[in-house]
Chimera marker file (.cmm) of the C-alpha trace (Angstrom):
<marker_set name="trace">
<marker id="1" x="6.281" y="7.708" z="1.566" r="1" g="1" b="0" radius="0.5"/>
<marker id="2" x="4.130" y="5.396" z="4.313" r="1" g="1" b="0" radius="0.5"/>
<marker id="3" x="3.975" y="1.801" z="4.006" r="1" g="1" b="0" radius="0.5"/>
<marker id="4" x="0.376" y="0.046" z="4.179" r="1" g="1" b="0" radius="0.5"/>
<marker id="5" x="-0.255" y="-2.904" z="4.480" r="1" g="1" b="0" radius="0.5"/>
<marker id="6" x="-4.321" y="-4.058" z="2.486" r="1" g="1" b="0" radius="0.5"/>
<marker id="7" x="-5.484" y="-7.002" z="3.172" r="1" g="1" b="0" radius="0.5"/>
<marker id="8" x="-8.481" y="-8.294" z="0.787" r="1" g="1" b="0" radius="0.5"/>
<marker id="9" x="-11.059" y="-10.952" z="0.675" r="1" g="1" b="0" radius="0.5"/>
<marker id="10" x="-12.991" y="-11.419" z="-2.323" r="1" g="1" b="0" radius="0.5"/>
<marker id="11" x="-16.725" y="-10.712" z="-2.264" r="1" g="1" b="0" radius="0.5"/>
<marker id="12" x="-19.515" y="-12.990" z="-3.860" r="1" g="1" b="0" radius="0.5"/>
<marker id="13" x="-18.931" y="-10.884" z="-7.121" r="1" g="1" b="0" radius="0.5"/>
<marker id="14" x="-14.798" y="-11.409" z="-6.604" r="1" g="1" b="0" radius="0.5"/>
<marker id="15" x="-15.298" y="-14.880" z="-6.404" r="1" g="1" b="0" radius="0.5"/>
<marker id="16" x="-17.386" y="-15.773" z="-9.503" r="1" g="1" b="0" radius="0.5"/>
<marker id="17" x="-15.074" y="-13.597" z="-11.496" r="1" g="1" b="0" radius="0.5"/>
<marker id="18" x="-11.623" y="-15.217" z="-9.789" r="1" g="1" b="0" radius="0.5"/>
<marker id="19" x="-10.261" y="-15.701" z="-13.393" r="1" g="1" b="0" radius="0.5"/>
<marker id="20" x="-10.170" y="-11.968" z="-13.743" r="1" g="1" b="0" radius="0.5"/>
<marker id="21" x="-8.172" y="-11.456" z="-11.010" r="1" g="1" b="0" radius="0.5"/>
<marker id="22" x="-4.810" y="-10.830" z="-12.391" r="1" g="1" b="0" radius="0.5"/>
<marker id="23" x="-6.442" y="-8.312" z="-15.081" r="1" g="1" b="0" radius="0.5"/>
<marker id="24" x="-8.059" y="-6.747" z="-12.219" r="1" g="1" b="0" radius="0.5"/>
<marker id="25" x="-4.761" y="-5.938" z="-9.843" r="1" g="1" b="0" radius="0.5"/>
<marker id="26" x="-3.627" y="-4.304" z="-12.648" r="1" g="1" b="0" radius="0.5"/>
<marker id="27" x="-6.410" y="-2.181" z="-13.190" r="1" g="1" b="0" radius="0.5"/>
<marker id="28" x="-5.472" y="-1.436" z="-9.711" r="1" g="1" b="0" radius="0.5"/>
<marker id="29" x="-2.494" y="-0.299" z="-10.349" r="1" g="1" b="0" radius="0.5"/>
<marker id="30" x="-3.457" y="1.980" z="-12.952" r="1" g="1" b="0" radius="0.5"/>
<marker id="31" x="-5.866" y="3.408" z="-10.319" r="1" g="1" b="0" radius="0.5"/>
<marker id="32" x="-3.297" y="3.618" z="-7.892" r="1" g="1" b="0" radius="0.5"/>
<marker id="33" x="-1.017" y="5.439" z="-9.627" r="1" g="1" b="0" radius="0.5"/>
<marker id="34" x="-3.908" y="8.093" z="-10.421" r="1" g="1" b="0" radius="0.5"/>
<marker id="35" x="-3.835" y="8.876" z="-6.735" r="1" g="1" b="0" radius="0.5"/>
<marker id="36" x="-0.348" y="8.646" z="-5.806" r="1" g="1" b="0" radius="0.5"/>
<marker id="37" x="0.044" y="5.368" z="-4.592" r="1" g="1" b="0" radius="0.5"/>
<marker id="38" x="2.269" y="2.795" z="-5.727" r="1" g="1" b="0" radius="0.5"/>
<marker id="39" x="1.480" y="-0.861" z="-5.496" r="1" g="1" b="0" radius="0.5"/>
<marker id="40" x="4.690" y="-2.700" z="-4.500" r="1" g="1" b="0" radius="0.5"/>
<marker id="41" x="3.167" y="-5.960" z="-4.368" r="1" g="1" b="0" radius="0.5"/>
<marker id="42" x="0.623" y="-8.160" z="-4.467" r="1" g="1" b="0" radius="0.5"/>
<marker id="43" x="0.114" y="-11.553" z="-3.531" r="1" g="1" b="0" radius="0.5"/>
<marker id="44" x="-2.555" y="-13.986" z="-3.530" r="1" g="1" b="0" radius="0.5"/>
<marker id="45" x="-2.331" y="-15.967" z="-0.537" r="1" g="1" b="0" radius="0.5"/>
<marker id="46" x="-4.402" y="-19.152" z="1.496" r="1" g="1" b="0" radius="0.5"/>
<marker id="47" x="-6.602" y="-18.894" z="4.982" r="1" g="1" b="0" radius="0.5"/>
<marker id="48" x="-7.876" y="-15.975" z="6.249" r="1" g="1" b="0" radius="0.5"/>
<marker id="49" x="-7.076" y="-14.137" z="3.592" r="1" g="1" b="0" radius="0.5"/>
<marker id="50" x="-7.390" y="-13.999" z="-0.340" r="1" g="1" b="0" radius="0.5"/>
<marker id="51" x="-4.731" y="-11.488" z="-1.368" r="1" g="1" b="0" radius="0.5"/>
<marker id="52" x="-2.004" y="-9.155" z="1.067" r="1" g="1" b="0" radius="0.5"/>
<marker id="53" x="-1.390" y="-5.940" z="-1.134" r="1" g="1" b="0" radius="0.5"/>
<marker id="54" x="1.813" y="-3.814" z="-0.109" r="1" g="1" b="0" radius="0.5"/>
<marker id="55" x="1.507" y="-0.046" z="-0.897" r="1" g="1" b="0" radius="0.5"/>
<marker id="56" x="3.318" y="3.181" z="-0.973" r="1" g="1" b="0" radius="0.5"/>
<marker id="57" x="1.184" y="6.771" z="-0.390" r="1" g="1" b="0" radius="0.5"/>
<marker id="58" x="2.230" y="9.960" z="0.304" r="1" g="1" b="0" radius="0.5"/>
<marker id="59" x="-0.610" y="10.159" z="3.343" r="1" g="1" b="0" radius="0.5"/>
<marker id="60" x="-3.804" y="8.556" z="4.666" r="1" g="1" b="0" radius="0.5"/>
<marker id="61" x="-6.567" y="10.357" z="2.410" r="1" g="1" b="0" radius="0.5"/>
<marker id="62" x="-4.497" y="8.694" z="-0.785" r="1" g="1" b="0" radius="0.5"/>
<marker id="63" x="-4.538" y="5.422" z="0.432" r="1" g="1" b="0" radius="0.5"/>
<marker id="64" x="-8.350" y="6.039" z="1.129" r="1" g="1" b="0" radius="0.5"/>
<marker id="65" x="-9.046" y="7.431" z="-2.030" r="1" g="1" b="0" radius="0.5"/>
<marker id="66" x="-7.177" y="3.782" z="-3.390" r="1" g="1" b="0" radius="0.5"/>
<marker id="67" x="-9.300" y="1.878" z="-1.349" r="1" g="1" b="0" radius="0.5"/>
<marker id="68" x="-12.657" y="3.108" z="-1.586" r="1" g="1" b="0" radius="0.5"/>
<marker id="69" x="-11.766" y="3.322" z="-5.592" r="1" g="1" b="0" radius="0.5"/>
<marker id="70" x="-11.086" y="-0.251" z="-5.570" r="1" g="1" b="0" radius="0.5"/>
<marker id="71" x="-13.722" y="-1.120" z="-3.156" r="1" g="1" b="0" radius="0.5"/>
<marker id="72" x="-16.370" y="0.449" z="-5.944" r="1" g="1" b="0" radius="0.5"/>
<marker id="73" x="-15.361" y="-2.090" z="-7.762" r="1" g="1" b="0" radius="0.5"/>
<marker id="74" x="-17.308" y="-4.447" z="-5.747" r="1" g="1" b="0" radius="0.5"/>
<marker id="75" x="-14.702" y="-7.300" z="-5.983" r="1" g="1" b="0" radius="0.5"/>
<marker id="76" x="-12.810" y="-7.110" z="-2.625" r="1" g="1" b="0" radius="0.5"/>
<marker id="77" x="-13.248" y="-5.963" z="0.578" r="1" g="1" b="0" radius="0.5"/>
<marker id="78" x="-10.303" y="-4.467" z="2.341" r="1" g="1" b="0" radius="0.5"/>
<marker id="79" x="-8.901" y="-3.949" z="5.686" r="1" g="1" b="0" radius="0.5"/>
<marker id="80" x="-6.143" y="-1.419" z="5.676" r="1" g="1" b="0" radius="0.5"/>
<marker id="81" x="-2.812" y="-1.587" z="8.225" r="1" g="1" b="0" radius="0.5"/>
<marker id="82" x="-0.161" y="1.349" z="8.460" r="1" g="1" b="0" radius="0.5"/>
<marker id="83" x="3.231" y="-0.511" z="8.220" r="1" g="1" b="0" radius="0.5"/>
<marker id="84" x="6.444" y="1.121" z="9.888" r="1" g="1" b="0" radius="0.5"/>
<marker id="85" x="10.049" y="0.006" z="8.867" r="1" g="1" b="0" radius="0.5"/>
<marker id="86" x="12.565" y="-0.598" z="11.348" r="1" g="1" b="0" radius="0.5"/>
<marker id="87" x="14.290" y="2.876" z="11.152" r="1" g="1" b="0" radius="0.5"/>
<marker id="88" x="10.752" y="4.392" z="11.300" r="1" g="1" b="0" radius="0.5"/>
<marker id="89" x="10.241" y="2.234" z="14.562" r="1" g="1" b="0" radius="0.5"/>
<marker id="90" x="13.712" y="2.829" z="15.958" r="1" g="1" b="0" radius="0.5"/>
<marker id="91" x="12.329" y="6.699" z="15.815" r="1" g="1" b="0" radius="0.5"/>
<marker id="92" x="8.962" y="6.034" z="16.620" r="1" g="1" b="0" radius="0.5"/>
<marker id="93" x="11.136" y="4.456" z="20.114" r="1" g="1" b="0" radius="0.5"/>
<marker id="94" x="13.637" y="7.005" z="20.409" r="1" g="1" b="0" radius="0.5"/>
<marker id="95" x="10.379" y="9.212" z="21.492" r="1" g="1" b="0" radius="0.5"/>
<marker id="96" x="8.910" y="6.868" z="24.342" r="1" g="1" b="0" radius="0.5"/>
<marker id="97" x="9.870" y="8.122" z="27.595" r="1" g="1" b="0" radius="0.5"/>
<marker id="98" x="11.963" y="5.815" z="29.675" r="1" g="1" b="0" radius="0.5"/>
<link id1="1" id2="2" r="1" g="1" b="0" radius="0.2"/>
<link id1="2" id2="3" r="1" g="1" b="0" radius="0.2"/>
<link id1="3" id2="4" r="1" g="1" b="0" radius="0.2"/>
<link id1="4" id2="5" r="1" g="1" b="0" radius="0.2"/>
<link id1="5" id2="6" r="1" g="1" b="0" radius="0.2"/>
<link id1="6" id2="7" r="1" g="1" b="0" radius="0.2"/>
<link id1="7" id2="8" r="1" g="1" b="0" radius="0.2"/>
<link id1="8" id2="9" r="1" g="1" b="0" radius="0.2"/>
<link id1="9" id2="10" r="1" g="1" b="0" radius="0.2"/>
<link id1="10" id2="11" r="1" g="1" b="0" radius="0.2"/>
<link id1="11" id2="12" r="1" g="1" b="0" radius="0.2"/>
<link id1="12" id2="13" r="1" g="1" b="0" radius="0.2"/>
<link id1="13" id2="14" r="1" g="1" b="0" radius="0.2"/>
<link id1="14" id2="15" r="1" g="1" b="0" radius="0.2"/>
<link id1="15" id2="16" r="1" g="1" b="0" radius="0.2"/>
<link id1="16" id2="17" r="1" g="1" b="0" radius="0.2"/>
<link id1="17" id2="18" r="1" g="1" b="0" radius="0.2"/>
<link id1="18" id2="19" r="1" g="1" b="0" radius="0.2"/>
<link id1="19" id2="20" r="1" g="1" b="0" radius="0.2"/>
<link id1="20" id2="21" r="1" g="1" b="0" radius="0.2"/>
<link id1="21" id2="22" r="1" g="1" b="0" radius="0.2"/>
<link id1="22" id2="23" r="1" g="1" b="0" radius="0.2"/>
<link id1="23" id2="24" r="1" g="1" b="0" radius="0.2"/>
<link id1="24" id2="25" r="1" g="1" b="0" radius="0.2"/>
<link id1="25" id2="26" r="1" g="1" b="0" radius="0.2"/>
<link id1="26" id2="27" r="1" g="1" b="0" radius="0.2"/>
<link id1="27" id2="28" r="1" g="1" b="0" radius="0.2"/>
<link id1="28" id2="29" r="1" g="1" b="0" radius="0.2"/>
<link id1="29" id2="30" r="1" g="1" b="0" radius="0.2"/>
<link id1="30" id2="31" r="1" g="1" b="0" radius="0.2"/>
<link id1="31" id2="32" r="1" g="1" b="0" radius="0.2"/>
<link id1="32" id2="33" r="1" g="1" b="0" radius="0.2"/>
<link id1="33" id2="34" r="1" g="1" b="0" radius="0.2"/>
<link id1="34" id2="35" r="1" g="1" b="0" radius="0.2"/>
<link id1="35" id2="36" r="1" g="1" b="0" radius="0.2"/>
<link id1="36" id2="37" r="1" g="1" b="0" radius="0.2"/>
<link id1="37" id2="38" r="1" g="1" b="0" radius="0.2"/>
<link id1="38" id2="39" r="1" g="1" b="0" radius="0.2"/>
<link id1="39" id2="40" r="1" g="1" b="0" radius="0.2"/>
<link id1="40" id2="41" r="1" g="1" b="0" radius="0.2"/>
<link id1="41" id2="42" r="1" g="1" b="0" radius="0.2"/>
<link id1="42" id2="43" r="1" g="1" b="0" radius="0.2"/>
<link id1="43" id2="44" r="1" g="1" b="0" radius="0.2"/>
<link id1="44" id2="45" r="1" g="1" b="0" radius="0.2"/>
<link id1="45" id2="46" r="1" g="1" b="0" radius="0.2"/>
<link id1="46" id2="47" r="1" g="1" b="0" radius="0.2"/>
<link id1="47" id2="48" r="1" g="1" b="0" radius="0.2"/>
<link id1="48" id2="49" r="1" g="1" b="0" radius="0.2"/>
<link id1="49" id2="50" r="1" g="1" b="0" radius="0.2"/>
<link id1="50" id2="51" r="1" g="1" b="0" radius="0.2"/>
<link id1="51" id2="52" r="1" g="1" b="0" radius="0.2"/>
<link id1="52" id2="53" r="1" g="1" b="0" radius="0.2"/>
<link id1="53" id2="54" r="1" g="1" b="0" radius="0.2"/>
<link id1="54" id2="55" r="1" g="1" b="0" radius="0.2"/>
<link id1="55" id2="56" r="1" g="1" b="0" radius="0.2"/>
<link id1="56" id2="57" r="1" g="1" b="0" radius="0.2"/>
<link id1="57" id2="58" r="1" g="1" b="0" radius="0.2"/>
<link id1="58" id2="59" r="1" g="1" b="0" radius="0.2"/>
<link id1="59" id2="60" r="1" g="1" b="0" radius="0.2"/>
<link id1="60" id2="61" r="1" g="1" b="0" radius="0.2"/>
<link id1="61" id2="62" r="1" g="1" b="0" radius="0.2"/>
<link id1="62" id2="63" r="1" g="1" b="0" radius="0.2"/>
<link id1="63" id2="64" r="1" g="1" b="0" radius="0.2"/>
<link id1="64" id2="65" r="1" g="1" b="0" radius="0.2"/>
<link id1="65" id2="66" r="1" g="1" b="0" radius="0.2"/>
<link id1="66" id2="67" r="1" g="1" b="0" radius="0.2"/>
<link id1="67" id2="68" r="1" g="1" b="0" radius="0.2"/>
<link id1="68" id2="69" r="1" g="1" b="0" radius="0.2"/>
<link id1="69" id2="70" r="1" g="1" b="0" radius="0.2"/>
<link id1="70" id2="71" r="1" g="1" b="0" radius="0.2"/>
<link id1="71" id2="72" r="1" g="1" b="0" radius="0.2"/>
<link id1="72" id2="73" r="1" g="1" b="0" radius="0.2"/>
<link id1="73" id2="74" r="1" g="1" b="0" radius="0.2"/>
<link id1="74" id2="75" r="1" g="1" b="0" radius="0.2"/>
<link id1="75" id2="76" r="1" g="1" b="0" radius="0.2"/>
<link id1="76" id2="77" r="1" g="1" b="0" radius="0.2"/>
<link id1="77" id2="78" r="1" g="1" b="0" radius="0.2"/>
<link id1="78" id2="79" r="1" g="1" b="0" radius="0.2"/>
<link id1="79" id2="80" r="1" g="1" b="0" radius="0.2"/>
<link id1="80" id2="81" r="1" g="1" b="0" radius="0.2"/>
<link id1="81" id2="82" r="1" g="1" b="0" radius="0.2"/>
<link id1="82" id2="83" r="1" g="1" b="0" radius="0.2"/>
<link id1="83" id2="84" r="1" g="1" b="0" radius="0.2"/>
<link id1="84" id2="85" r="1" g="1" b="0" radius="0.2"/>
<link id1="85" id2="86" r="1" g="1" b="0" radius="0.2"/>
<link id1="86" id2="87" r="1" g="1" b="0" radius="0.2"/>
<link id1="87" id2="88" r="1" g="1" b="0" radius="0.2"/>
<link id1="88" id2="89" r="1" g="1" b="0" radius="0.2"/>
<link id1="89" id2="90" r="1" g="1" b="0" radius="0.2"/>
<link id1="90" id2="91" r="1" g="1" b="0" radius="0.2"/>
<link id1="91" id2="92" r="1" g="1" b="0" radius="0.2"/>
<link id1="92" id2="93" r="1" g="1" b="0" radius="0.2"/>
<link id1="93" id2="94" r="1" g="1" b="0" radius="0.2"/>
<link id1="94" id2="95" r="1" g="1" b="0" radius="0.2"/>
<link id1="95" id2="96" r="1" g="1" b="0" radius="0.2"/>
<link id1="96" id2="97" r="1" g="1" b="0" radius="0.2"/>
<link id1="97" id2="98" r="1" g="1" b="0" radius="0.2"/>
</marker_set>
C-alpha cells in the first residue's frame, strides 16, 4: 500500500460547522474504507494548516476517488502528497545512477 500524505483547510462551510468536525472524519473514514483507503490518522493541527490526514491506498485513482468524495462534501479543501518510507527511498536510491 502507498502512503499519502492530505493536507486540509477548512472552507467557509468547514468553519461554521467546526463542532462537527470529529463526526465528520469519521464519516471519512467510512468513505474511505468504501474505496480502499485506510485513514491512519488524523490530526488537527495550528498555522498553515487545519488538519494533516495520513492515508493508506492501494494506487492514485483511490486516493482520488477519497478526495474528491470528501471534497463534495464542501468542508475541506485538500492538497494531496505521496509519502515514501525509508526502505521505499533506500530503493527509490538504489536506482539513481552514480
Amino acid at each position: 500500500m502507498a502512503t499519502y500524505i492530505a493536507l486540509c483547510n477548512w472552507t467557509d462551510q468547514g468553519i461554521r460547522s467546526v463542532k462537527d468536525s470529529a463526526q465528520r472524519a469519521e464519516a471519512a473514514e467510512a468513505a474511505a474504507r468504501k474505496v480502499g483507503v485506510t485513514m491512519k490518522s488524523v490530526m488537527w493541527t495550528l498555522g498553515s494548516y487545519d488538519m494533516i490526514v495520513q492515508l493508506e491506498a492501494p494506487d492514485d485513482a483511490a486516493v482520488t476517488a477519497f478526495g474528491l468524495a470528501v471534497g463534495m462534501q464542501g468542508n475541506i479543501r485538500t492538497q494531496t502528497l505521496r509519502a515514501f518510507s525509508r526502505d521505499e527511498m533506500k530503493a527509490i536510491l538504489s536506482k539513481v545512477p552514480a
